[in-house]
C-alpha positions as CSV (number, residue, x, y, z in Angstrom):
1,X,40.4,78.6,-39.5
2,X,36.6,79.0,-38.3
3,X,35.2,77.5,-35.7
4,X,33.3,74.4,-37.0
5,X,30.0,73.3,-35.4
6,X,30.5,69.9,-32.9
7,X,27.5,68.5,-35.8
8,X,29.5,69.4,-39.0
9,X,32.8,68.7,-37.3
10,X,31.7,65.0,-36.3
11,X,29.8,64.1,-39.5
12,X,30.6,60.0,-39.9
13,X,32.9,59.8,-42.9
14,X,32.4,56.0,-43.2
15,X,29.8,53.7,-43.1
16,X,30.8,52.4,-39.8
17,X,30.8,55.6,-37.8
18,X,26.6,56.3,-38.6
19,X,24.7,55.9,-35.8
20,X,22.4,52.8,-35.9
21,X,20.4,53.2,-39.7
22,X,21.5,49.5,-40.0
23,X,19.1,48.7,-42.7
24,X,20.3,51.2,-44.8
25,X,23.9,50.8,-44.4
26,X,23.8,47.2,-45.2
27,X,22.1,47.7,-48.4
28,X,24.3,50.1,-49.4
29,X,27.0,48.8,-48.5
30,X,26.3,45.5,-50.6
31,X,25.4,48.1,-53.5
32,X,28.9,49.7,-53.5
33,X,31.0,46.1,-53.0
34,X,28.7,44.6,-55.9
35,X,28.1,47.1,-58.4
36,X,24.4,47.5,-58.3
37,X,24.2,51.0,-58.2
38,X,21.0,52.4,-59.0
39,X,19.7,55.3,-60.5
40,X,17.6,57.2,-58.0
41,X,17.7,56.5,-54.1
42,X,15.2,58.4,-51.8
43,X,16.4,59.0,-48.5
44,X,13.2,59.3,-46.1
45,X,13.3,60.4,-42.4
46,X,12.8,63.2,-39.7
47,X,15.6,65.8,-38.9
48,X,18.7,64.6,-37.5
49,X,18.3,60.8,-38.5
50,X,21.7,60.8,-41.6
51,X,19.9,61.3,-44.6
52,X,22.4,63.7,-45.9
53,X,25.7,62.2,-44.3
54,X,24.5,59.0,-46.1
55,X,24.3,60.3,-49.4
56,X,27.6,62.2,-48.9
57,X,29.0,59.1,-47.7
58,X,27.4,56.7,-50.7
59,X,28.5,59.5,-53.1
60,X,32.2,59.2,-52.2
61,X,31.7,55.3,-51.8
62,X,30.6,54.7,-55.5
63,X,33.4,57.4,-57.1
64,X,36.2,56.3,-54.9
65,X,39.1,55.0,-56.2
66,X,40.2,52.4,-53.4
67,X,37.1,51.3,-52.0
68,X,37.4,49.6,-48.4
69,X,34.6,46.8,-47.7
70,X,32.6,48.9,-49.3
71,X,33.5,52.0,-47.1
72,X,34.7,55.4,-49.1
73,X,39.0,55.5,-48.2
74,X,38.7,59.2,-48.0
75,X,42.4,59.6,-49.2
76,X,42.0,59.6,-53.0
77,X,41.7,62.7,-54.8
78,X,38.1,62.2,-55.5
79,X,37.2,61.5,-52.1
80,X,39.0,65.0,-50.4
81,X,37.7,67.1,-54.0
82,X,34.2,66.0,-52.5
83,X,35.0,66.2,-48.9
84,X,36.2,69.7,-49.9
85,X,33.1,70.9,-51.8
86,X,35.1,71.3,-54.7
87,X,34.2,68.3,-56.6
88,X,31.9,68.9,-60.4
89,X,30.6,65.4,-60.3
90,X,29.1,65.5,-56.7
91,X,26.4,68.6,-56.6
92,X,24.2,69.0,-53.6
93,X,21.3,71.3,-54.3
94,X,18.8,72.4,-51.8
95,X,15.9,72.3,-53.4
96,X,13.9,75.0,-50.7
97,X,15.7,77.4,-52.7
98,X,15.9,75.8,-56.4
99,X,12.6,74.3,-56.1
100,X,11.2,76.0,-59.8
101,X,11.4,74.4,-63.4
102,X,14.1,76.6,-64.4
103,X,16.3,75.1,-62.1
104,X,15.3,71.6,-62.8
105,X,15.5,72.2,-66.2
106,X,19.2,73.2,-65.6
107,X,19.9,69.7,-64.0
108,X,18.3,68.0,-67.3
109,X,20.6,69.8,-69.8
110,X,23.4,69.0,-67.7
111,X,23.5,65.0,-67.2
112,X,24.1,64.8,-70.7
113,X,27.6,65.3,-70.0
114,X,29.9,62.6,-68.5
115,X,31.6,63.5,-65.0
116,X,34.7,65.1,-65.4
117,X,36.6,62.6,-62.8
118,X,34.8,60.6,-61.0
119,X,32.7,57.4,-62.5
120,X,29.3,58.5,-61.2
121,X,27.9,62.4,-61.4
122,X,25.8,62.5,-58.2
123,X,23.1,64.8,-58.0
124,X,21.7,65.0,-54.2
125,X,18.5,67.0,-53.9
126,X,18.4,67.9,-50.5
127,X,14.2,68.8,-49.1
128,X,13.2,67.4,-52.6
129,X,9.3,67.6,-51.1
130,X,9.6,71.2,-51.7
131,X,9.8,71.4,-55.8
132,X,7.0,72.7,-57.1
133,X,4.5,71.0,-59.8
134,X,6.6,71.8,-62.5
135,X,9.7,70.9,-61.6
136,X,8.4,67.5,-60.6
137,X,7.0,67.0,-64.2
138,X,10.0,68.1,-65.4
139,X,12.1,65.6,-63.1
140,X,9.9,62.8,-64.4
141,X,11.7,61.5,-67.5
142,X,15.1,62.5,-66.4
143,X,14.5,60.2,-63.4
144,X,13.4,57.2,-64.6
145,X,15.9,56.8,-67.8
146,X,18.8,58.7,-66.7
147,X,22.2,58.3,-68.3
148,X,24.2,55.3,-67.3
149,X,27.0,57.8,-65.5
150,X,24.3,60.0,-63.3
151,X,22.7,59.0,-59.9
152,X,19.9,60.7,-58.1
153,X,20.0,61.0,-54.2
154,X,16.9,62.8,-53.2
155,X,16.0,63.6,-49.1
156,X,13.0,64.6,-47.6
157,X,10.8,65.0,-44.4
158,X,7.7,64.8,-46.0
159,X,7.6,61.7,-48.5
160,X,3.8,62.0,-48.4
161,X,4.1,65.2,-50.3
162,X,6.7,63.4,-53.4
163,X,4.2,62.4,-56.2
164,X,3.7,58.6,-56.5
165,X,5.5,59.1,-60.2
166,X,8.3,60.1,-58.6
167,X,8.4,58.0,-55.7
168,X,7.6,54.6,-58.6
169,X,11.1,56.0,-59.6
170,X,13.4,55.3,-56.5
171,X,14.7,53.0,-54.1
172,X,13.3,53.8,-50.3
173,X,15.1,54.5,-47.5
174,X,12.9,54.9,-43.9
175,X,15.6,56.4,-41.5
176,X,14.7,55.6,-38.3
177,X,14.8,58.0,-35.1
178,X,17.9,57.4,-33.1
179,X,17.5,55.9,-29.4
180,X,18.5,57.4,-25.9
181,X,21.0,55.2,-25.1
182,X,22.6,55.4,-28.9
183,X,22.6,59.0,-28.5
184,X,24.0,58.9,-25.4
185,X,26.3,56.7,-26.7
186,X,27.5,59.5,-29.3
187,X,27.4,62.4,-27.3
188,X,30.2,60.6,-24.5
189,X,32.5,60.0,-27.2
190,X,32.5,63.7,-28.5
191,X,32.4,65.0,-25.3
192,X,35.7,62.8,-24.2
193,X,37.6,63.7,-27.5
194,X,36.8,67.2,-26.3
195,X,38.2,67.4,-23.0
196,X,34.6,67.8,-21.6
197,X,33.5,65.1,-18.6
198,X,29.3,65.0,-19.5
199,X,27.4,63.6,-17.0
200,X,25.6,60.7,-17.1
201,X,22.3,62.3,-16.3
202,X,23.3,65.5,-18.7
203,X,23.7,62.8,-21.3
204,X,20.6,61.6,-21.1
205,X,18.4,64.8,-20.8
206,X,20.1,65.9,-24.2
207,X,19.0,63.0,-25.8
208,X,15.5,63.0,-24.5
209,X,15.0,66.3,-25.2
210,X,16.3,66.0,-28.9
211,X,13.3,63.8,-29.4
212,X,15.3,60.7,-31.6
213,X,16.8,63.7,-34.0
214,X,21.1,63.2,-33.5
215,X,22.1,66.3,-34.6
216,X,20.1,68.2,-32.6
217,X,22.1,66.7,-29.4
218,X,25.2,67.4,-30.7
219,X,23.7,71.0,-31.7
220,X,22.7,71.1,-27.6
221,X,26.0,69.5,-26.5
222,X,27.9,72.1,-28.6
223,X,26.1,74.7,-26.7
224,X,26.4,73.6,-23.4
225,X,30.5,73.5,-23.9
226,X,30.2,77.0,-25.1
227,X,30.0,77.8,-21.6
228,X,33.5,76.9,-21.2
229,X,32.6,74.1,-18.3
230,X,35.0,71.3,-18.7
231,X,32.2,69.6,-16.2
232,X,28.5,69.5,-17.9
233,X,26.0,68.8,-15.2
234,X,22.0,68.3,-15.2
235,X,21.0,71.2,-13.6
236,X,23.7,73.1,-16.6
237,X,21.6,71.4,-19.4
238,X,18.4,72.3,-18.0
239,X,19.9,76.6,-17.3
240,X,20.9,76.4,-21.1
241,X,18.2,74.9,-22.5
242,X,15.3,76.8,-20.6
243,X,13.3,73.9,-18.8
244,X,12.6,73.1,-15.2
245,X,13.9,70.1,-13.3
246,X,12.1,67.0,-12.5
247,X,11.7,68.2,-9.1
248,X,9.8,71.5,-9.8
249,X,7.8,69.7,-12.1
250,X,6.9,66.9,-8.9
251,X,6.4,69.9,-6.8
252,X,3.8,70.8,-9.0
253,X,2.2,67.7,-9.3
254,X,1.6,67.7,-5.5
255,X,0.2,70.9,-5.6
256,X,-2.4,70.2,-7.6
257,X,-3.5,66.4,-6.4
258,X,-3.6,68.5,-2.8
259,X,-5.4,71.1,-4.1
260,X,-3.4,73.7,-3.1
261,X,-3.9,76.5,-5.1
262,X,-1.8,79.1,-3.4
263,X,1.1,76.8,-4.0
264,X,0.4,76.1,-7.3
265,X,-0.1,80.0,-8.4
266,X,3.3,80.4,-6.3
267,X,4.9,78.1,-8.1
268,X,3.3,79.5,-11.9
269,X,4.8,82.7,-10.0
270,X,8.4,81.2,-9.9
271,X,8.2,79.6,-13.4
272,X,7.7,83.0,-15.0
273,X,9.8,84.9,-13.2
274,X,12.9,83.0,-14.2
275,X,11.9,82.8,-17.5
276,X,10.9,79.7,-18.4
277,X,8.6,78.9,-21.5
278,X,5.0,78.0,-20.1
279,X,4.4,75.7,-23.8
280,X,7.5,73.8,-22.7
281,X,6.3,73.7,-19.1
282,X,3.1,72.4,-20.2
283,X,4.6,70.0,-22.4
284,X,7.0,68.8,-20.0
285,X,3.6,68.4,-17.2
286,X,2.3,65.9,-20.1
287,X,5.1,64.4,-20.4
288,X,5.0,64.3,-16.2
289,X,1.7,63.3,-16.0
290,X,1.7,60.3,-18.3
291,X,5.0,58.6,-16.7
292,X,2.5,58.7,-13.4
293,X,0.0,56.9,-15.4
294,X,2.6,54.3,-16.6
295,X,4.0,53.8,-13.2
296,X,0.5,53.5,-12.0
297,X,0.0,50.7,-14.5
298,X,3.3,48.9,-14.9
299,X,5.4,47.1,-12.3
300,X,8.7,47.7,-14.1
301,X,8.0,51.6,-15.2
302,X,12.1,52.2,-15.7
303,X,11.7,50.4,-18.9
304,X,9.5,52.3,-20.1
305,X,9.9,55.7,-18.5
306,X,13.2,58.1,-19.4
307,X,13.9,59.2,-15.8
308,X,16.5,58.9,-12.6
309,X,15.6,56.4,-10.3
310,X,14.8,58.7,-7.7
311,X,12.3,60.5,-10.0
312,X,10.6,57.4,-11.0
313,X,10.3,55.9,-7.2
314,X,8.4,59.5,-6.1
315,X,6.0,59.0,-9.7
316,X,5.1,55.7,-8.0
317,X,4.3,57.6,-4.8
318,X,2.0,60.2,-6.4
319,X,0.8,57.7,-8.7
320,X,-1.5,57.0,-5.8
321,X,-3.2,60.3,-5.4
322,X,-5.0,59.7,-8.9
323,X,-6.8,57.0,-10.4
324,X,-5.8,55.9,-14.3
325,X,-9.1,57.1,-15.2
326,X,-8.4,60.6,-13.9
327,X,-5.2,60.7,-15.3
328,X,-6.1,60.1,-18.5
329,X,-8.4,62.7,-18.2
330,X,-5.7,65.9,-17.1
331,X,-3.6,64.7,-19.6
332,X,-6.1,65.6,-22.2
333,X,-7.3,68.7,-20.1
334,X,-3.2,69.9,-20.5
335,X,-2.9,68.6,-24.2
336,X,-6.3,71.4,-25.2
337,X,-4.2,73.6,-23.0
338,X,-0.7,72.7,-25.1
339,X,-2.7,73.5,-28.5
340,X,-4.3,76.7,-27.3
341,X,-1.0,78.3,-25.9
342,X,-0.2,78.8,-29.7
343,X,-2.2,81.3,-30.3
344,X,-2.7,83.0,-26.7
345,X,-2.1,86.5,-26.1
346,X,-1.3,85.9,-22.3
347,X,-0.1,81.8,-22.0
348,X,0.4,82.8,-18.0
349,X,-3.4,83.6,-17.4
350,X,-4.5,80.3,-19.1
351,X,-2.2,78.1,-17.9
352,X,-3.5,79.4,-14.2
353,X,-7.2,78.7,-14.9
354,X,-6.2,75.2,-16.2
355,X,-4.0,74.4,-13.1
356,X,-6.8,76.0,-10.9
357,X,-9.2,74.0,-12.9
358,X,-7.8,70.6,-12.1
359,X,-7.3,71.7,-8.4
360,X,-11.2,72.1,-8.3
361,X,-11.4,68.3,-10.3
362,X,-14.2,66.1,-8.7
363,X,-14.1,63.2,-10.7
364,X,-16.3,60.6,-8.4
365,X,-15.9,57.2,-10.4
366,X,-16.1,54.1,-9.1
367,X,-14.1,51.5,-11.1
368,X,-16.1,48.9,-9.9
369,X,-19.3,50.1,-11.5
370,X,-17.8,51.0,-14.7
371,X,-17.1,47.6,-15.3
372,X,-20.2,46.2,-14.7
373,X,-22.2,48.4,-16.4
374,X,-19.7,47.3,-18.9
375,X,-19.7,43.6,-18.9
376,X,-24.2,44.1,-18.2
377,X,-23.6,46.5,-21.8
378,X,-22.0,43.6,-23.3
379,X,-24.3,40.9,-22.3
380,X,-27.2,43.0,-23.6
381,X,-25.5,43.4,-27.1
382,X,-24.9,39.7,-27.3
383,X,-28.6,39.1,-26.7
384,X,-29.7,41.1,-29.1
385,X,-32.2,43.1,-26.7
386,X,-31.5,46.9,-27.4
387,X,-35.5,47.4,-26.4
388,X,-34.6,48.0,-22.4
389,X,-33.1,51.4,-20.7
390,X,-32.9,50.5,-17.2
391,X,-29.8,48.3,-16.4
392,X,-29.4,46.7,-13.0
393,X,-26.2,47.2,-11.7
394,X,-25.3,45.0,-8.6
395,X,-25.5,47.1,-5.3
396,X,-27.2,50.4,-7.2
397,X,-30.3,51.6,-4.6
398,X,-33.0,51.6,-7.7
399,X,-35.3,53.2,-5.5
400,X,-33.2,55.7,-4.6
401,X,-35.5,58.6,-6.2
402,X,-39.1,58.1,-6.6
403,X,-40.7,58.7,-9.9
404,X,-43.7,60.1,-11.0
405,X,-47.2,58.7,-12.0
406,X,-47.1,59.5,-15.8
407,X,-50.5,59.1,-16.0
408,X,-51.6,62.4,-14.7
409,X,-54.2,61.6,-12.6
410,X,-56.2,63.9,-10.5
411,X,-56.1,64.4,-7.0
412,X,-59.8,64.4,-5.9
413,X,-62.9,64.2,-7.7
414,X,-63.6,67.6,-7.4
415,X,-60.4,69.1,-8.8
416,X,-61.6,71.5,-11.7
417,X,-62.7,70.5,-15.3
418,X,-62.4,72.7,-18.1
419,X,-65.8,73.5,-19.3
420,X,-65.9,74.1,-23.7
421,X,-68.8,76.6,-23.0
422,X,-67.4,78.4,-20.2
423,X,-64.7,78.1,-19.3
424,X,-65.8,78.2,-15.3
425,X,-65.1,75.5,-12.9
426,X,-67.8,73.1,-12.1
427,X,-68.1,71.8,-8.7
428,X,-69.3,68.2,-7.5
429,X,-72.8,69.4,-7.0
430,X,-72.8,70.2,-10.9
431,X,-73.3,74.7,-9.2
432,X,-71.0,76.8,-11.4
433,X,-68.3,78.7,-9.0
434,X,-66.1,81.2,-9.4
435,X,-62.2,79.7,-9.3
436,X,-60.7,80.2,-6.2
437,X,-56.8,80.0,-5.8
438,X,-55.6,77.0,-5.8
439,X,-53.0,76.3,-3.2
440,X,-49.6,75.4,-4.5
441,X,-48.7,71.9,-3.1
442,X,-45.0,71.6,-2.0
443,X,-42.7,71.1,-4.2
444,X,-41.1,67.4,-4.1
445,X,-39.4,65.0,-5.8
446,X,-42.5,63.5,-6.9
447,X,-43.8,67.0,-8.0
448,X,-41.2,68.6,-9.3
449,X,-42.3,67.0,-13.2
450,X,-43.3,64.1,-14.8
451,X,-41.1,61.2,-16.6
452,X,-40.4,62.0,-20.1
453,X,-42.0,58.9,-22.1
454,X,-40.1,59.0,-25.3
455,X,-37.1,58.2,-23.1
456,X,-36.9,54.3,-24.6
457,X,-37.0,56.1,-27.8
458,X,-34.2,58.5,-27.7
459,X,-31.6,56.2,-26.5
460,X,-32.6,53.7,-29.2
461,X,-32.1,56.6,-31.3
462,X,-28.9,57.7,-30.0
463,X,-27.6,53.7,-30.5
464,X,-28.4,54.1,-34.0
465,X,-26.4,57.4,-35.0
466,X,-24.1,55.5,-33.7
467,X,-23.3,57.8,-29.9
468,X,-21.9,55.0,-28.4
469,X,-20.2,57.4,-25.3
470,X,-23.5,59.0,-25.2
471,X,-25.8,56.0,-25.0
472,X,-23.7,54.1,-22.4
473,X,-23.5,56.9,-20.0
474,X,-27.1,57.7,-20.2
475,X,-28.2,53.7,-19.7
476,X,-28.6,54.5,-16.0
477,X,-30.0,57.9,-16.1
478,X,-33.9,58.8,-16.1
479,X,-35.1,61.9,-17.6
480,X,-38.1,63.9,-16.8
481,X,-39.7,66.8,-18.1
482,X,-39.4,70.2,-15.8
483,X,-41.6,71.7,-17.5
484,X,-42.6,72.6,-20.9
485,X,-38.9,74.0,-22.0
486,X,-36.8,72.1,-19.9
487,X,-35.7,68.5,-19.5
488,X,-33.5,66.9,-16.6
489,X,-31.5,64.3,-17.2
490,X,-31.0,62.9,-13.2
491,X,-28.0,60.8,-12.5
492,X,-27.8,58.2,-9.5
493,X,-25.2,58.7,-6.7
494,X,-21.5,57.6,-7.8
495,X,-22.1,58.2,-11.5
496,X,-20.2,62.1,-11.6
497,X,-18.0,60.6,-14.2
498,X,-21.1,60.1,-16.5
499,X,-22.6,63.3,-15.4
500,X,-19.4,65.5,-16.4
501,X,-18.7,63.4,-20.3
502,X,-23.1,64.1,-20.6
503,X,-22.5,68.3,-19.5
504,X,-19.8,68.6,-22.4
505,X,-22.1,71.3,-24.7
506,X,-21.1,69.1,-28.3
507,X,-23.0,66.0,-26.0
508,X,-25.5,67.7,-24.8
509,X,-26.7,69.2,-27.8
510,X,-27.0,65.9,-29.5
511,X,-29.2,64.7,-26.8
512,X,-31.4,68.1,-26.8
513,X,-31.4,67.7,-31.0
514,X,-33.0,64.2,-30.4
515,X,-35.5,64.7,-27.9
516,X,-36.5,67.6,-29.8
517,X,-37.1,65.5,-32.7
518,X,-39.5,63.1,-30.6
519,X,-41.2,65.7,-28.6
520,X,-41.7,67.9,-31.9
521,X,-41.0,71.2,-29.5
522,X,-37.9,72.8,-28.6
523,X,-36.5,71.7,-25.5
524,X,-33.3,72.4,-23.5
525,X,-31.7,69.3,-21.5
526,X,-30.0,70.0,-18.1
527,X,-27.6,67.2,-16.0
528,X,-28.6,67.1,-12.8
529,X,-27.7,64.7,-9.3
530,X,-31.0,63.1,-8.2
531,X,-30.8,65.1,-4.9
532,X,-30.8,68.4,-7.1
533,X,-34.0,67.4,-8.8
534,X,-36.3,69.5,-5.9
535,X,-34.0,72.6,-6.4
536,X,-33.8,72.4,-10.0
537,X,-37.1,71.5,-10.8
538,X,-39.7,74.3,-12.8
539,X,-38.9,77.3,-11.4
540,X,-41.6,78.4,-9.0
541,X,-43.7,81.7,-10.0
542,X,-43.0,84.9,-7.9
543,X,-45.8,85.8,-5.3
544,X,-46.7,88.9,-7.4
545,X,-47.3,86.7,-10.2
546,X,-49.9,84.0,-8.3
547,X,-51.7,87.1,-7.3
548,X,-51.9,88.4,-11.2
549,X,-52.8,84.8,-12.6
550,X,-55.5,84.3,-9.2
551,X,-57.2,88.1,-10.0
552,X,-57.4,87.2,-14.1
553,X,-59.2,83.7,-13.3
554,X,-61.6,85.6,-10.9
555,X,-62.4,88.7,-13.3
556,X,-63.1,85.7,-16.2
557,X,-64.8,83.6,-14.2
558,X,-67.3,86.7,-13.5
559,X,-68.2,87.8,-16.8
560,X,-68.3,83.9,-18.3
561,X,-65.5,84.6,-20.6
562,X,-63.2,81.8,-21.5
563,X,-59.0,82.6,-20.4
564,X,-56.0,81.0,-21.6
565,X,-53.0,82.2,-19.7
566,X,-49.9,81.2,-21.9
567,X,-46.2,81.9,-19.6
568,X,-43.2,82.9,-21.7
C-alpha cells in the first residue's frame, strides 16, 4: 500500500479523539444519542480546525448501526463502506470544482431517492462559499424542505461570502483555532506512536508556526520525519521549514537599537545567502519586535509570549533600549515593509533601506510631556474653551524663541513711503531723493518673518474636520509666514515626535489645504525646530540680484516713473 500522509493517517474516527471543538462535539453528540438530526449543518472555521473530519465523523454517527454514546462504532458495514469511500449514501463533493448549476441541479434530482443502506443520505459540500449565484438559487428550495432521509453538511472559510438565504437555512458551527499547548499535545502522541522522540521546543515551534490550523502541524511534523531523524530538534524544524532562530533574530534586534549598520547589512548578508525568505524574516521581526513591547509592558510576559525562557529573559534586556512609544512605531514601519515585499522586484534592497532606516531613528519623546499636554487637552475639552492655541505645559521655556511684532511697524521716521504720483521716496525734509540701497539688516530670529495671524483660525478649523492627531500635535507649535510662498510651522525643543507625525506628506497637505483656504493664496507649509528658523527662513537674494533690483530703483527714480518689482 501507499504511503498515507501523518494528517490523513491520524484523522479522529470518534468524537473523542477531535482536538478541543468542544462546543461542537457536545451538540452533536446530543443530536446523534437523541434523534434530532437536522437537515442542514454549516460547519464554519479556518483551515485545519475539523470541519471535514466532523462531518465524516457525524455522517457515520447518524447511519451507524451500533451507535456508542453517541460515537460512530466504526465496525458495522456502513461505517467501513464510508470509511472506505465506497459508501452511495455518504457523497463528499468539493464544491471548487462542482461550483455551477448543473452540478447542483444533479444533487436536486437525486435526493428524491432514498439511501440505498444507510438511514440518512449525507451530502457534504466541502468550500461551499465557492458556488456560484446560480447554484445557490438553485440550492435554496432543496435546502430548506429537503426529504425526511437527506442531510446537508456544508464547510467553508469564508461564511461572509454564503448568502443570508442560505445561511437562514442551517445550523452554525464557529470552529475554533486550536491552541499551542493542544497542538503540542497532538503532535507528541503521533510522534511517540511513530518511533520519533520530538522535542519539547520542536513541538512548540510547529505549533506556533501553524498559526492555530492542526493539520498544518501534522503536515510540518510529517515533513520533518521524512528526514529519517528518529530525534527532531529545534534547530531541525527551523532548517526544514526555512526560518531563522530566535537568536539571529535578537542579534538583529541589537544591531539596530545600536545602530550598527555594518552589522546589520552583514547580517541581511547572511540571511540571504542561506536562503532564507526575507517576507518571513520580516514577519518573524514583527513578531520579534512586539514580544519586546509586551515584555516592556507586562511583568509576567511568558503568559503571554510563545518563547524559551532564555529568549524571553534577553526580550526583557533589550526591551530597555526602546521606549513603548518607539516600539510601536517600528512595528508599523516593518508591517508597510511586510505589505510592500509582495509586490517588490528586489525584497533584499528594501528590506536594507528599512533596517538602515530605523538605525538612523531619532524619535526624541518625552513621555512626561505627552501626558500633560494630554491631561491640559482634556481639561480644555471639558471647559468648553476651544478659542486658545497656546497651552502651558509645566517646565516648557515659553520664551524660548522670540516672536515677531505683527504689526509691521517702521523702523525710523524716515524709512521710505510710497508716493501714488511718483513713485520716489520722500525724505523727512518733504526734498524728493533718488532711492539709495537700502542695507539688508541681519537676518534673525526676529526677522526671519512675521507670525501668521489666522493661526487661531486654522487649528479651530482642523478640530472641526475632525484632525484630531493633527490638531493635538500642532497645540504647541507657532507658525509664521517666510515669506509670501512659504509657511514654517516651528516646534519647541523635545517635541521631535510631533514634528515627525506633522512632516508625514498626507498631514502636511491638510494643513497647507487649510491655510490656503484662510490666506486665499497658495502656500507651502515646512516643519521646522525653532533653532532652524534663521537658516530656514526666506531665502536671501544673491548679490547679483541686490545689484539688479538697487540699479532698476535708481534708473526709475530718475525719469519719475513708477516700478513694481514682482520675484517669482
Amino acid at each position: 500500500m501507499s504511503y498515507i500522509a501523518l494528517y490523513r493517517k491520524w484523522r479522529p474516527l470518534v468524537f473523542d479523539d477531535v482536538v478541543e471543538q468542544e462546543h461542537v462535539v457536545k451538540t452533536l453528540r446530543y443530536s446523534v444519542t437523541t434523534g434530532r438530526i437536522a437537515h442542514a449543518y454549516l460547519f464554519c472555521g479556518t483551515r485545519g480546525t475539523g470541519k471535514t473530519t466532523m462531518a465524516k465523523i457525524f455522517s457515520r454517527a447518524i447511519n451507524c448501526l451500533n451507535p456508542q454514546n453517541g460515537d460512530p462504532c466504526n465496525e458495522c458495514e456502513i461505517c467501513r463502506a464510508v470509511l472506505s469511500d465506497s459508501s452511495l449514501d455518504v457523497v463528499e463533493i468539493d464544491a471548487a470544482s462542482n461550483n455551477s448549476v448543473d452540478n447542483v441541479r444533479e444533487i436536486r434530482d437525486e435526493v428524491i431517492y432514498a439511501p440505498s443502506q444507510a438511514k440518512y443520505k449525507v451530502y457534504i459540500i466541502d468550500e461551499v462559499h465557492m458556488l456560484s449565484t446560480g447554484a445557490f438559487n438553485a440550492l435554496l428550495k432543496t435546502l430548506e424542505e429537503p426529504p425526511a432521509h437527506v442531510v446537508f453538511i456544508l464547510a467553508t472559510t469564508d461564511p461572509q461570502k454564503l448568502p443570508a438565504t442560505i445561511l437562514s437555512r442551517c445550523q452554525r458551527f464557529d470552529f475554533r483555532r486550536i491552541t499551542v499547548e493542544s497542538m503540542m499535545e497532538r503532535l507528541d502522541t503521533i510522534a511517540r506512536e511513530s518511533g520519533v522522540n520530538l522535542q519539547r521546543e520542536a513541538s512548540r515551534l510547529i505549533a506556533r508556526l501553524s498559526d492555530g490550523a492542526l493539520r498544518d502541524a501534522i503536515s510540518i511534523l510529517d515533513q520533518c520525519m521524512s528526514t529519517g531523524s528518529k530525534d527532531i530538534s529545534y534547530d531541525d524544524v527551523l532548517s526544514i521549514v526555512g526560518i531563522v532562530n530566535d537568536s539571529f533574530i535578537g542579534d538583529m534586534f541589537d544591531a539596530v537599537s545600536s545602530r550598527d549598520i555594518n552589522k546589520v547589512l552583514g547580517l541581511v548578508e547572511t540571511l540571504v545567502n542561506s536562503g532564507k525568505d526575507i517576507t518571513q524574516f520580516v514577519s518573524d521581526f514583527i513578531m520579534y519586535f512586539r514580544n519586546v513591547l509586551i515584555c516592556s509592558i507586562s511583568k509576567n510576559p511568558a503568559e503571554v509570549i510563545e518563547a524559551p525562557t532564555e529568549v524571553i529573559r534577553r526580550m526583557q534586556d533589550q526591551s530597555k533600549a526602546y521606549t513603548k512609544l518607539e516600539l510601536t512605531y517600528i512595528i508599523k514601519e516593518l508591517s508597510a515593509l511586510e505589505s510592500s515585499l509582495k509586490w517588490a522586484s528586489h525584497p533584499r534592497i528594501m528590506l536594507e533601506v528599512a533596517l538602515i532606516k530605523l538605525c538612523e531613528l531619532n524619535i526624541n519623546v518625552d513621555e512626561s510631556n505627552i501626558m500633560d499636554r494630554l491631561s491640559l487637552l482634556e481639561s480644555r475639552i471639558n471647559s468648553a474653551d476651544f478659542a486658545m492655541r497656546k497651552v502651558e505645559v509645566p517646565g516648557a521655556d515659553a520664551d524660548k524663541v522670540p516672536w515677531l511684532d505683527t504689526d509691521n511697524r517702521q523702523t525710523n521716521a524716515g524709512s521710505r513711503i510710497d508716493n501714488a504720483d511718483g513713485g520716489q521716496d520722500v525724505s523727512s525734509g518733504g526734498e524728493k531723493k533718488a532711492p539709495e540701497k537700502a542695507a539688508k539688516p541681519a537676518k534673525s530670529a526676529k526677522s526671519a518673518g512675521k507670525a501668521l495671524k489666522v493661526w487661531d483660525e486654522v487649528l479651530n478649523e482642523l478640530k472641526s474636520m475632525g484632525r484630531m492627531v493633527v490638531y493635538t500635535n500642532l497645540l504647541d507649535a507657532k507658525a509664521v509666514e517666510l515669506d509670501e510662498k512659504r509657511v514654517g510651522i516651528l516646534f519647541k525643543e523635545g517635541s521631535g515626535f510631533c514634528k515627525m507625525i506633522l512632516s508625514k506628506a498626507e498631514n502636511q497637505e491638510v494643513i497647507e489645504t487649510v491655510i490656503r483656504k484662510k490666506l486665499g493664496r497658495q502656500v507651502r507649509v515646512k516643519c521646522l525646530d525653532e533653532d532652524d528658523l534663521t537658516e530656514n527662513a526666506a531665502v536671501e537674494e544673491s548679490p547679483e540680484e541686490d545689484e539688479f533690483i538697487a540699479k532698476a530703483q535708481d534708473i526709475a527714480g530718475r525719469l519719475d516713473v513708477p516700478i513694481n518689482i514682482i520675484d517669482e
